[in-house]
C-alpha positions in Angstrom: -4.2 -23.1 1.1 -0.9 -22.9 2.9 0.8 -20.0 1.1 0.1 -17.4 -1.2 1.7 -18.6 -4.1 0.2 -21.6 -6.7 1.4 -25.0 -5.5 2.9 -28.1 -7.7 -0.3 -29.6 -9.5 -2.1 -32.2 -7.1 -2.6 -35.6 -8.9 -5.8 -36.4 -10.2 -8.3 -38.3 -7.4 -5.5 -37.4 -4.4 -8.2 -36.8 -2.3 -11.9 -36.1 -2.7 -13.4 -32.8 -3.7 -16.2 -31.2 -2.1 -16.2 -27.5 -2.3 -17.3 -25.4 -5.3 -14.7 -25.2 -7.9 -12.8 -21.7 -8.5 -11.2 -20.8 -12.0 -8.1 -18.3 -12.1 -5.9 -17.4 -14.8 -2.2 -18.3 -14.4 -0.1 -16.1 -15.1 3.4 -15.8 -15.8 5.7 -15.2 -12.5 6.8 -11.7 -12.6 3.5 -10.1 -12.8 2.0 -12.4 -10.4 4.7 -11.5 -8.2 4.0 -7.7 -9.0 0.1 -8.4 -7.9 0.4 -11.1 -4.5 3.2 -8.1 -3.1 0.2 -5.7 -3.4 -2.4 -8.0 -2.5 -0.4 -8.8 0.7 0.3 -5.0 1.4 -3.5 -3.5 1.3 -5.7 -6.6 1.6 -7.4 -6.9 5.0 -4.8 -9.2 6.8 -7.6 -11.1 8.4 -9.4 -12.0 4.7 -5.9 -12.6 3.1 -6.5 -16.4 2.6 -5.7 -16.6 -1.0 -3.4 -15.5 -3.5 -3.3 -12.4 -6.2 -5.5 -13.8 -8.8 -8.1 -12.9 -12.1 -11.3 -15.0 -11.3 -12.9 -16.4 -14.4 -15.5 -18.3 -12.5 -16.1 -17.9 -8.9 -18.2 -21.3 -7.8 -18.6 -24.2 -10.1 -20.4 -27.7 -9.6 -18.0 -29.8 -7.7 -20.4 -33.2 -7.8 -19.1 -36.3 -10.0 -20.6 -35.9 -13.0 -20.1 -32.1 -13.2 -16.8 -32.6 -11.7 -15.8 -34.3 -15.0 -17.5 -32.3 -17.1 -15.9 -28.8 -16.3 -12.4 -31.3 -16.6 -13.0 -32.7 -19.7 -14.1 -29.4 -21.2 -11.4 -27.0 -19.6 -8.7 -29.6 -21.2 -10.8 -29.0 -24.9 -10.3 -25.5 -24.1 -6.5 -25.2 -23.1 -5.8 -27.8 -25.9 -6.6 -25.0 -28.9 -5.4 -22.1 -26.7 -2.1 -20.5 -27.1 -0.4 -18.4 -24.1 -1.5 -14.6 -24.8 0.0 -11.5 -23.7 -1.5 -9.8 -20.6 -1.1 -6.1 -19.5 -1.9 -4.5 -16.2 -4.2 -1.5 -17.3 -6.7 0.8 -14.9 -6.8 1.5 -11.3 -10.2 1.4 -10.2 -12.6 1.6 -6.8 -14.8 -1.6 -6.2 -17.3 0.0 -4.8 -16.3 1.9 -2.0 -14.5 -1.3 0.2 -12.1 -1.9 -2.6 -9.5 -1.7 -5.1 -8.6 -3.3 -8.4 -6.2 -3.7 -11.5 -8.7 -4.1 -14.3 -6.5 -6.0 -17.7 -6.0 -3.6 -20.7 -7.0 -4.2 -24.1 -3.4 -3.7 -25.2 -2.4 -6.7 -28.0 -6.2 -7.6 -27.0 -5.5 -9.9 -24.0 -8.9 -8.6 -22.2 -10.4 -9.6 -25.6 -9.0 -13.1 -25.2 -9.7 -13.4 -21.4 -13.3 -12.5 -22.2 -13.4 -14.8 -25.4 -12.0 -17.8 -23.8 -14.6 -17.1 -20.6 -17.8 -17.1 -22.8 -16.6 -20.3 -24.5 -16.7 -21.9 -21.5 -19.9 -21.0 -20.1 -22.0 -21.2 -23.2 -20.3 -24.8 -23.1 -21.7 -25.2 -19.7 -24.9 -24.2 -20.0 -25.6 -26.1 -23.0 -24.9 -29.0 -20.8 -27.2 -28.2 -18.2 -25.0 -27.6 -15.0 -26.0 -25.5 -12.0 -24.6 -22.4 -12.2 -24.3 -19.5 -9.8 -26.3 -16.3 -10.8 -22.7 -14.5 -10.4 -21.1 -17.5 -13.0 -24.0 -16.7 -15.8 -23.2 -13.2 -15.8 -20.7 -11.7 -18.8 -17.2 -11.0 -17.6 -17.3 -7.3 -18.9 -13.5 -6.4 -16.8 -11.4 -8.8 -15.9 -9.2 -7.4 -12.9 -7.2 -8.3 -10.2 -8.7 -7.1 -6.6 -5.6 -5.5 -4.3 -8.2 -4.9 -1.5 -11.9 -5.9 -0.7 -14.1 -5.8 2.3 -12.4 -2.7 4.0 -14.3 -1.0 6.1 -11.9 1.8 6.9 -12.5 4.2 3.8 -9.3 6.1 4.4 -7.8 3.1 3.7 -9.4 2.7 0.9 -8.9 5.9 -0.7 -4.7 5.4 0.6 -4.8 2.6 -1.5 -6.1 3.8 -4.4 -3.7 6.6 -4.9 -0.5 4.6 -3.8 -1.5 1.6 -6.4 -1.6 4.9 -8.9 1.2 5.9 -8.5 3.2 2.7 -8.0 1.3 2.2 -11.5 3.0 5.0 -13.0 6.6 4.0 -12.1 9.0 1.8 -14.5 10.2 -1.1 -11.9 6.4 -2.0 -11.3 5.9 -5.4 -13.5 2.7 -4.6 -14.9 3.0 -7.1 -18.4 3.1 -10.5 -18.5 1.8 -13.9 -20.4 -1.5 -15.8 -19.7 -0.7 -19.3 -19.4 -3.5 -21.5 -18.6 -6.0 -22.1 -16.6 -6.2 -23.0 -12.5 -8.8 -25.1 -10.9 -9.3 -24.2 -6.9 -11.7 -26.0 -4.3 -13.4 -23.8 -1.8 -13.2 -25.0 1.2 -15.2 -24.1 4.6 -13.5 -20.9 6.2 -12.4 -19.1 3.0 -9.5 -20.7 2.2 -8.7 -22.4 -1.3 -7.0 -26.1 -2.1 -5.1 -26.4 -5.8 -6.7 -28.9 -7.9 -5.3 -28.6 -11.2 -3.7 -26.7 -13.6 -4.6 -26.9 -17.1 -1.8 -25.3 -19.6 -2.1 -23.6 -22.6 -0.4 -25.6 -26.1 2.5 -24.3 -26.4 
């Protein structure tokens, strides 16, 4: 991926797709913004590759006939999905090489992020694809990560109270409005390519 932002939508069958398929949510621009500035500030600038995002699925089936599957049933799911509400919530250690922004349950967006997640996968496992142990698991906090992989634990614990505090302060965007659902290919090297965006109904 060439920047840290979500590109136009790629036609369908521009070019072939080999990697594992990532799911994000997209997000409305504003809060997005708020996450990719501190993303780009505390993430390892050797791992920052990809943009601010909330994973729903980390590394799907990319072969042809699960290919079209996780399509066909992503476009079912967007199709009787309205945009929600979305609030940047708790500061939290990953461990101790990271730090995230987990959602709040304020007007229930974690609810619907979660909901909307288990849909899919009991979907996909009724159909029989091949899915990592990571993908089976529940999605018990969604989150964005602002740093990973750090192996300077000052850093770390920098971080931590800086995103706080920035947390606590009025001109940080911390609301905004889930509104659909991005497909990513992984490709060799870390990077990500856009495939698709599927949109909520409006």
């Amino acid at each position: 991926m060439e920047s840290l932002a979500c590109p136009a939508t790629v036609p369908e069958n521009a070019y072939p797709i080999r990697g594992p398929l990532m799911l994000t949510l997209h997000i409305s621009s504003p809060l997005q913004s708020s996450i990719n500035d501190l993303r780009t500030e505390y993430f390892p600038p050797h791992r920052l590759l990809v943009p601010g995002h909330l994973t729903l699925f980390h590394a799907l089936p990319s072969s042809p006939p699960s290919l079209s599957a996780v399509l066909e049933d992503l476009q079912s799911a967007v199709d009787t999905a309205r945009p929600f509400a979305i609030h940047a919530g708790e500061v939290f250690k990953m461990g101790q090489r990271g730090v995230g922004i987990d959602v709040s349950n304020h007007e229930i967006g974690r609810e619907k992020i979660t909901k909307l997640r288990s849909a899919l996968l009991r979907r996909w496992i009724d159909r029989g694809l091949t899915l990592t142990n990571q993908d089976r698991q529940t999605l018990k906090r969604p989150h964005f990560t602002i740093m990973n992989k750090e192996s300077d634990l000052e850093k770390v614990e920098a971080c931590f109270a800086e995103v706080r505090r920035r947390m606590g302060e009025d001109r940080m965007w911390k609301t905004g409005v889930a509104l659909g659902i991005e497909v990513w290919e992984y490709l060799v090297g870390g990077r990500w390519r856009f495939v698709r965006l599927f949109k909520f109904r409006q």
